[in-house]
C-alpha positions as CSV (number, residue, x, y, z in Angstrom):
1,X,0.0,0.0,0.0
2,X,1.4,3.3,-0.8
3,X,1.8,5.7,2.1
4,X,0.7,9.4,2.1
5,X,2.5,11.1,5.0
6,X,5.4,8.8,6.0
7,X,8.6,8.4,4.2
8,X,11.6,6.7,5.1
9,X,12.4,8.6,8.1
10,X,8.9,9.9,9.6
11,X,7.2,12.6,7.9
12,X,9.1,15.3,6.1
13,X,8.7,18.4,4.0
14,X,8.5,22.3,3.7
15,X,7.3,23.7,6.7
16,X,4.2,25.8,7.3
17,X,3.9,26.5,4.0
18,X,4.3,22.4,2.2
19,X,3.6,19.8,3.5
20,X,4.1,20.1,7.1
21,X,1.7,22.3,8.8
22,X,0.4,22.4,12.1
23,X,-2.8,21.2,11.0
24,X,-1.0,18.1,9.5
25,X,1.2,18.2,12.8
26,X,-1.8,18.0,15.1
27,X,-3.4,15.6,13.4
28,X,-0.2,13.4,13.8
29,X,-0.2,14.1,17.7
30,X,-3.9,13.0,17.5
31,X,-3.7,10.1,15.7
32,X,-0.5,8.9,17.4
33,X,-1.8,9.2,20.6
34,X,-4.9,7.0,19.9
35,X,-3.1,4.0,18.6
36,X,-0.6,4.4,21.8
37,X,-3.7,4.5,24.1
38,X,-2.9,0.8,25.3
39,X,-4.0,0.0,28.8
40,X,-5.8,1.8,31.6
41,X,-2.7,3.8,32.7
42,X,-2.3,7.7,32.2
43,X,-0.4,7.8,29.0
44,X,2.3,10.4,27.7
45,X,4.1,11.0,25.3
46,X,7.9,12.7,25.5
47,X,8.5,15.1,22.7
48,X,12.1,16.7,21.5
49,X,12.8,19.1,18.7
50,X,16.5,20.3,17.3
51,X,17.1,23.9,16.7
52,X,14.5,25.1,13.3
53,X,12.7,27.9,13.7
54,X,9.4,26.0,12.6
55,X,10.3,23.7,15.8
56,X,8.0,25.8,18.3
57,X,5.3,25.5,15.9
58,X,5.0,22.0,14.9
59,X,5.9,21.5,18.8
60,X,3.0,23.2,19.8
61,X,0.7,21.6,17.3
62,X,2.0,18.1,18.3
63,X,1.1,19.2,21.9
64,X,-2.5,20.0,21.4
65,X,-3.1,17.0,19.1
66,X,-1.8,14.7,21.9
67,X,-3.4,16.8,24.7
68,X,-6.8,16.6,22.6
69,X,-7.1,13.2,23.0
70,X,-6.1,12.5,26.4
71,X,-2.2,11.9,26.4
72,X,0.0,14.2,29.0
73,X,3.3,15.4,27.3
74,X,6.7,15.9,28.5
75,X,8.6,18.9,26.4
76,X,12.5,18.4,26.2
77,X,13.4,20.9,24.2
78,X,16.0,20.9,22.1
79,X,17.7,17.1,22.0
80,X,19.3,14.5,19.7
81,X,17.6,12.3,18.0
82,X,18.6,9.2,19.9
83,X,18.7,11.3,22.9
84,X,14.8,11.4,22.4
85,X,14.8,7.6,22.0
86,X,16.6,7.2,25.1
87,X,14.4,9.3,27.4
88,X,11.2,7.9,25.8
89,X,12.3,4.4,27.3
90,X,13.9,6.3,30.4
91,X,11.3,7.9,31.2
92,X,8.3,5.4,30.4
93,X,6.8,7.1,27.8
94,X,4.2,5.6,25.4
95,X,5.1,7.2,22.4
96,X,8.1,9.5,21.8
97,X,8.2,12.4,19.1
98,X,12.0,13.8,17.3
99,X,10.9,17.3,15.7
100,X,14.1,17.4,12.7
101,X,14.8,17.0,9.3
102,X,18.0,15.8,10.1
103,X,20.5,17.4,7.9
104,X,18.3,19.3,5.7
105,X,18.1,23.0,5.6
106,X,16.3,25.1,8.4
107,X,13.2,25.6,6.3
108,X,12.6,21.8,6.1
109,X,11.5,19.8,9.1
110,X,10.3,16.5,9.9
111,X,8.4,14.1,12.8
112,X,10.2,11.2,13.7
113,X,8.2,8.9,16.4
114,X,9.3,5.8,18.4
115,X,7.7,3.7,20.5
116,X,7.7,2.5,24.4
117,X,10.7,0.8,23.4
118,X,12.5,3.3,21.9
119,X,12.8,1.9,18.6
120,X,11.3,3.8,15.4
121,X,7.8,2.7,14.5
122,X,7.3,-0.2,11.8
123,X,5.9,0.8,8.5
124,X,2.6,-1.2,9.4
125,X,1.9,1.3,12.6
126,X,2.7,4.1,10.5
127,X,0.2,2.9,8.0
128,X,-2.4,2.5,10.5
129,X,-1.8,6.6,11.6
130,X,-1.8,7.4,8.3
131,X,-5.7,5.9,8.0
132,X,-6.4,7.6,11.5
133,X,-5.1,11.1,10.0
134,X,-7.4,11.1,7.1
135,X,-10.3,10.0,9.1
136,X,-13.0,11.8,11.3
137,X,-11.3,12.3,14.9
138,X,-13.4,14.6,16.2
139,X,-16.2,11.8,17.6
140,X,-12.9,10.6,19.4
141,X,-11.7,13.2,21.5
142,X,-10.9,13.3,24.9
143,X,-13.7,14.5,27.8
144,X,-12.8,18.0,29.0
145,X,-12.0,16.4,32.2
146,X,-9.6,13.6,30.4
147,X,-7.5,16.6,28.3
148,X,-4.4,16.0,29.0
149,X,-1.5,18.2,30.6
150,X,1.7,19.3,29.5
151,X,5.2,19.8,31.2
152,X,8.5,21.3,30.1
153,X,10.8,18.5,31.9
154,X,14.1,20.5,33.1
155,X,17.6,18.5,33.1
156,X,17.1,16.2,30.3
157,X,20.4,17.0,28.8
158,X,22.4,15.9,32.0
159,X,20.1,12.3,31.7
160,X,21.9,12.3,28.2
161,X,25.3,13.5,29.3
162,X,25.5,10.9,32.0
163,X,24.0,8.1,29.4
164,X,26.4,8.9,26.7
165,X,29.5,8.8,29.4
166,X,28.7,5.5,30.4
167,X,29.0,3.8,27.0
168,X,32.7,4.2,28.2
169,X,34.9,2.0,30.5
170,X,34.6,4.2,34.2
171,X,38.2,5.0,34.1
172,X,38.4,6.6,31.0
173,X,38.9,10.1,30.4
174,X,40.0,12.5,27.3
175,X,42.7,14.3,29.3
176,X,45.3,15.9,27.2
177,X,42.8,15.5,23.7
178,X,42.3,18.9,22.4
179,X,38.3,18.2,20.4
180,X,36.9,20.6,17.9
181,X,33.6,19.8,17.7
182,X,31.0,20.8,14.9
183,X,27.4,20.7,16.1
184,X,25.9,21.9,13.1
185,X,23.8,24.6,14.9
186,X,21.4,22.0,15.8
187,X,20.2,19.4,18.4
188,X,23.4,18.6,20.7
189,X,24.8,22.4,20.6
190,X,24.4,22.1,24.3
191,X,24.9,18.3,25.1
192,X,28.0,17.4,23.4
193,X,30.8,20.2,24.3
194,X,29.7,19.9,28.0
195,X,29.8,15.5,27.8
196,X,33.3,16.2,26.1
197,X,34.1,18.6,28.9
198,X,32.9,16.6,31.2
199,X,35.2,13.7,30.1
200,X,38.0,15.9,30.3
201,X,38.7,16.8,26.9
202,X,40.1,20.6,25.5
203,X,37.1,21.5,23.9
204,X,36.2,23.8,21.3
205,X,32.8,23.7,20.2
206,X,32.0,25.2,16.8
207,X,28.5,25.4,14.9
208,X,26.9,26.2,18.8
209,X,25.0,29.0,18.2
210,X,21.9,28.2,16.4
211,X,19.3,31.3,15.0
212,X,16.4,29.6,14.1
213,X,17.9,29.6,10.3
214,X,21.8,28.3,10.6
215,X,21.0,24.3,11.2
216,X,23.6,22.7,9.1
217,X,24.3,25.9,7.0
218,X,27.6,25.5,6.2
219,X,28.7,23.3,8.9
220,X,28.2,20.0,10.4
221,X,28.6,16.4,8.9
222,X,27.3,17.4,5.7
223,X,29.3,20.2,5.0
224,X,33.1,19.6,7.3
225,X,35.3,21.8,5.6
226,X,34.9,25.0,8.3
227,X,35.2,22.0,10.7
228,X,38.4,20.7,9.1
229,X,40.1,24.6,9.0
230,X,39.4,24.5,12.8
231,X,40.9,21.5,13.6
232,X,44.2,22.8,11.7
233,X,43.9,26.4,12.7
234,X,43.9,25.2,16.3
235,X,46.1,22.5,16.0
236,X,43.7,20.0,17.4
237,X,43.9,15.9,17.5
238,X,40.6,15.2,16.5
239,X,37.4,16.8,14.8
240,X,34.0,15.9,15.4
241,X,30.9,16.6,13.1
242,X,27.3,16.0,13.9
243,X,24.5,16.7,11.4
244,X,21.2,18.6,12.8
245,X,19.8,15.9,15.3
246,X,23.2,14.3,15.7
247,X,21.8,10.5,14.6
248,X,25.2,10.7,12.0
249,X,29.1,12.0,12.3
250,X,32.3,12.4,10.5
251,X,35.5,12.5,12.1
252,X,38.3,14.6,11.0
253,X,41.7,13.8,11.7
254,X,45.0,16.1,13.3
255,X,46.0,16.2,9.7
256,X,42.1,18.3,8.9
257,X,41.0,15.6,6.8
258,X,37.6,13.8,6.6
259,X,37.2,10.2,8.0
260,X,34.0,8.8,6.5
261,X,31.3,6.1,8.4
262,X,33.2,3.1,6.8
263,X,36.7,4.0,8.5
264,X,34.8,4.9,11.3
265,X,32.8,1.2,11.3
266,X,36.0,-0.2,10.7
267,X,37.8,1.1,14.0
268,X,34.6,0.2,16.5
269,X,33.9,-3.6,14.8
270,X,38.0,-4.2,15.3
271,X,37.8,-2.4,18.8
272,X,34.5,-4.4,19.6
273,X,36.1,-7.8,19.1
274,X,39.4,-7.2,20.7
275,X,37.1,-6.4,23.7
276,X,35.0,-9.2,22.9
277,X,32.0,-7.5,22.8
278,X,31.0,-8.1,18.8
279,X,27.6,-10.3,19.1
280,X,28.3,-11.8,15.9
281,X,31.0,-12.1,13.4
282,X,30.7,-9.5,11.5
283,X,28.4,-5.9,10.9
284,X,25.7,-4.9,8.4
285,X,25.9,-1.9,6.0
286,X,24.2,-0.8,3.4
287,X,25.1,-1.6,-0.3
288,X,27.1,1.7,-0.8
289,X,29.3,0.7,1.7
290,X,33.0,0.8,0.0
291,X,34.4,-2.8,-1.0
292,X,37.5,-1.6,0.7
293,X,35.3,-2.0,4.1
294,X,34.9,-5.5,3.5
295,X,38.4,-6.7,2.6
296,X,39.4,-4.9,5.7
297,X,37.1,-6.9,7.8
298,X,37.9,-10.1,6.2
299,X,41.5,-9.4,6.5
300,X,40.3,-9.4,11.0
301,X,37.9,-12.5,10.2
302,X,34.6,-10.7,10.2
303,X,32.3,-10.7,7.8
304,X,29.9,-8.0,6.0
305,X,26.5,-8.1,5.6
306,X,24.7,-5.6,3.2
307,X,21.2,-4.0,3.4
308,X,19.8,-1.5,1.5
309,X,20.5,2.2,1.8
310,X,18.7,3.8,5.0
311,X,19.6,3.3,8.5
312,X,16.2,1.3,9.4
313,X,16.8,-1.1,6.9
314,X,20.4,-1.4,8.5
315,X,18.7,-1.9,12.2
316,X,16.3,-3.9,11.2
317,X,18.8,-6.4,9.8
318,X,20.8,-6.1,12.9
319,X,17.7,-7.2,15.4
320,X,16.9,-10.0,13.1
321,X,20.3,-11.2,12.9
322,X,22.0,-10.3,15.9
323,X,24.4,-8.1,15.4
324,X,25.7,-5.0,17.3
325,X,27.8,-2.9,15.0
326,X,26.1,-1.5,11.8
327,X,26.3,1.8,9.6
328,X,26.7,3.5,6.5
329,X,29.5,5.6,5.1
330,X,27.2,9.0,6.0
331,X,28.2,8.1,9.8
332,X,24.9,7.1,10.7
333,X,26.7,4.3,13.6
334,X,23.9,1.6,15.2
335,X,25.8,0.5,18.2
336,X,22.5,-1.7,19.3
337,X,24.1,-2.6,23.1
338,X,23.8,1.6,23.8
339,X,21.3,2.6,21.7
340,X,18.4,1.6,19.5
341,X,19.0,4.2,16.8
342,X,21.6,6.0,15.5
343,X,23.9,8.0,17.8
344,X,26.9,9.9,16.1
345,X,28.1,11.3,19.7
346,X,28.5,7.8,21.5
347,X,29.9,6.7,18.1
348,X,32.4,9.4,18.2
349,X,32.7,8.5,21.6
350,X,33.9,5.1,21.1
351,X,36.2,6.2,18.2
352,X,37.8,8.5,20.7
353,X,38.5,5.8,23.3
354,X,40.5,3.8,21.1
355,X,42.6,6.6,20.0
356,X,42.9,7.3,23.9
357,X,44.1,4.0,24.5
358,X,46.5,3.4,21.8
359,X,48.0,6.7,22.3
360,X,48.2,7.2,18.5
361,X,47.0,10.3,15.8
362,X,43.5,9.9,14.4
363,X,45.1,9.7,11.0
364,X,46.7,6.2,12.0
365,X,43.8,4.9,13.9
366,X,41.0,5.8,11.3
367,X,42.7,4.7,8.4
368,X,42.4,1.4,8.6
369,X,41.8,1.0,4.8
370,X,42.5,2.3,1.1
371,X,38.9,3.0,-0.2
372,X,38.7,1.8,-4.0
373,X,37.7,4.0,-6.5
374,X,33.9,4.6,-6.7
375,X,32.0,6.2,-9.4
376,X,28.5,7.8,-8.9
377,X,26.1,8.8,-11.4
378,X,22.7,9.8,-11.6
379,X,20.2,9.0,-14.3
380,X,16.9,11.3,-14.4
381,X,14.1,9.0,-14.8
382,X,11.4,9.4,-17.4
383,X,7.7,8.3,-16.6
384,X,7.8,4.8,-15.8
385,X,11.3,4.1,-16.4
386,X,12.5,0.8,-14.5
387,X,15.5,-1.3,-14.1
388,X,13.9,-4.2,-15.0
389,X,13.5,-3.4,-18.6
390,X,16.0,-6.4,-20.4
391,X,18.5,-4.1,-22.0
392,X,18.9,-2.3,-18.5
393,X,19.6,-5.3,-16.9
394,X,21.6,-7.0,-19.6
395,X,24.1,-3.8,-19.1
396,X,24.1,-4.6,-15.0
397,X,24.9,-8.1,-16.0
398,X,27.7,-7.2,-18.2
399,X,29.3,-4.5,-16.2
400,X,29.6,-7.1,-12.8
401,X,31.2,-10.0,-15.7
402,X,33.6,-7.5,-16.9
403,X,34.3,-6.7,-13.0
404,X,34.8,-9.9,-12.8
405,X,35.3,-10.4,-8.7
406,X,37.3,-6.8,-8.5
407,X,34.6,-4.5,-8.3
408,X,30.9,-4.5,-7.6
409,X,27.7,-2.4,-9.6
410,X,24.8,-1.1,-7.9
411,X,22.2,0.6,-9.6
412,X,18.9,1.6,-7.7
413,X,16.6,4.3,-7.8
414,X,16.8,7.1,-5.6
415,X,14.3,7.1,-2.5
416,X,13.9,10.9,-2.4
417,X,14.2,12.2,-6.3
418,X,13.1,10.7,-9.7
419,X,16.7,9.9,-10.7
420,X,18.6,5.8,-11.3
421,X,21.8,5.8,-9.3
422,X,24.6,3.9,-10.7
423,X,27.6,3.3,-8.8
424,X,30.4,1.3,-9.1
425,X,33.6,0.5,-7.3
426,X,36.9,-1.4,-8.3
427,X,40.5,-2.0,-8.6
428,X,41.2,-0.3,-12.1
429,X,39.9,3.1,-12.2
430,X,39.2,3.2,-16.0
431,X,37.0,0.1,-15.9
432,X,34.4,1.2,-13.4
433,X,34.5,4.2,-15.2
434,X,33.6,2.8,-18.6
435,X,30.7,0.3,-16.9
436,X,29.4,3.1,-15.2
437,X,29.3,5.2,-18.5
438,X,27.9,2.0,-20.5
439,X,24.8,1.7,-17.8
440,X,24.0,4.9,-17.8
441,X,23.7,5.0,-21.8
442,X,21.5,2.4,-22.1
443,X,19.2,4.1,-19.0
444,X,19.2,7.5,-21.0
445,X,18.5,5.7,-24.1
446,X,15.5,3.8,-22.7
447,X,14.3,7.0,-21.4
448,X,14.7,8.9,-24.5
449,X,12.9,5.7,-26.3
């Protein structure tokens, strides 16, 4: 069944004046909070927001939907994404609600919601709000005397603080580590200077001012090049970049250059299983993952298992399967024994306590592997354009022969724009250059045709 609202990650769009409005927000908080209602306790919902000007206004409408139908809420305030995962479990909530589009720009935003558990909701549950959304609510509202309350809950950022510092060993401590850390003007401007701080760490915390209208502008994960001039300018050992809820990070080394999610996988999986604390034998990423990744992990005895792109698809595999470790070369990091989402901080985290205990630069420690070329392309689709058309596929097939065990093809279509992304990775440069080239001729010519 196609879905209306939800997309990959919640709901997500222009706000006020697009897709997200309050009245859409309200109706979410309504809908929510009548498939949560399970039991005959008081329920409640915990809600967070990162740092968009549009925030306060889906916050409020979230607020009233919930209240409208009889759920209290708890207001956080500004907060990671898997900070608001955390607390919702924490703190017993029924249903818990991320305000962010992530690493969009400030005139996006998005609603993320997770369940008593923590985890994000399956697509079936987000089907069955979708149908509640678009149907009559108003003969299911609460009582005047059942409305619910609401309460801004002080000192959730120290319940974070002390959560993500006790991911590490107790003795621990980032004593004589000078950090330059990018917050993107968004959700953990506050939380992750004073948890670095608090670890005892030189901080310098950069992108920690947000407007309203500076989330991710020219900073943060997605854009690390004023992150990596800090790190040089200020002759620091280590960089850290969040993106606008800080679920993802990139690293940047002494040196000012960028460490991606696969290095990054690479130096937790190889730390987990010196510790022995790998649950299986290996981690999932997606299939953009770099093939250099893999060797790496072979080269230690673990193995690689591939979803497809999108962190849920990457948890999901992990809870079916057992494993602890998973990611994607973004720097959205699953580290399921801490957390039940992505969590760049405690990622970063983790990173940083192996470079502590080896007592070696980030440029030795995170470069565990020589990435192989890759080449990306994008095809724009035409009007029902798909890959399984026989010429289309008989070019996939030829490109992975002529590969021929040294390189790997993917070609998907893109989740958020009508374009066919080709990519492929290998030894020899030229070749995954000309395979890459050949697909996406015959994709333009079957559009054109």
């Amino acid at each position: 069944m196609a879905r209306k609202y939800f997309g990959t990650d919640g709901i997500r769009g222009k706000a006020n004046n697009g897709k997200l409005n309050a009245e859409l927000a309200m109706r979410v908080g309504m809908a929510a909070g009548l498939l949560f209602q399970r039991g005959d306790h008081r329920h409640r919902v915990l809600i967070g927001k990162d740092t968009r000007l549009s925030g306060y206004l889906i916050e409020n409408a979230l607020t009233a939907g919930f209240l409208s139908v009889g759920l209290d809420v708890l207001l956080v305030g500004p907060m990671p994404t898997p900070a608001v995962a955390m607390l919702t479990r924490s703190m017993r909530a029924d249903i818990g609600v991320m305000i962010s589009a992530s690493h969009n720009p400030y005139d996006d935003n998005g609603i993320k919601l997770f369940g008593p558990d923590g985890y994000k909701l399956s697509d079936e549950i987000e089907l069955q709000i979708e149908e509640l959304i678009d149907s009559d609510l108003s003969r299911r509202l609460a009582r005047s005397a059942d409305v619910g309350r609401a309460k801004r809950i002080e000192g959730a950022d120290a319940r974070y603080i002390e959560f993500a510092k006790r991911t590490l060993p107790k003795n621990l401590q980032f004593d004589g580590l000078r950090v330059v850390v990018d917050c993107a003007n968004g959700a953990a401007y506050r939380v992750a200077p004073e948890a670095l701080w608090e670890l005892g760490a030189d901080v310098i915390a950069i992108g920690a001012e947000p407007d309203g209208f500076n989330i991710n502008k020219e900073c943060g994960s997605t854009a690390p090049e004023m992150l990596c001039r800090k790190v040089r300018e200020m002759r620091a050992d280590i960089g850290i970049a969040l993106d606008g809820d800080a679920d993802r990070v990139i690293i940047v080394d002494e040196k000012g250059y960028v460490v991606d999610g696969d290095q990054l996988i690479a130096v937790i999986a190889h730390s987990f299983k010196e510790d022995g604390l790998l649950a299986r034998d290996g981690v999932v990423t997606t299939v953009m993952s770099n093939l250099g990744l893999e060797r790496y992990l072979a080269g230690i005895g673990l193995k690689v298992a591939r979803t497809p792109v999108g962190d849920r698809y990457v948890l999901e595999h992990m809870r079916e399967h057992g494993f602890n470790v998973g990611g994607e070369p973004s720097g959205h990091i699953i580290l399921s024994d801490y957390t039940t989402t992505g969590d760049g901080f405690i990622a970063a985290l983790q990173v940083m306590a192996v470079v502590k205990r080896q007592g070696r630069p980030v440029s030795e420690v995170c470069r565990r592997f020589e990435p192989l070329p890759q080449v990306l392309r994008n095809v724009r689709c035409g009007p029902g354009q798909s890959l399984d058309a026989p010429q289309v596929q008989a070019a996939i097939d030829d490109a992975s022969a002529r590969l021929n065990g040294n390189g790997r093809v993917v070609v998907r279509p893109s989740g958020t724009e009508p374009v066919i992304r080709i990519m492929a990775e290998g030894d020899d440069p030229i070749l995954i250059e000309q395979v890459v080239n050949d697909i996406a001729g015959v994709l333009t010519g079957s559009v054109a045709a």
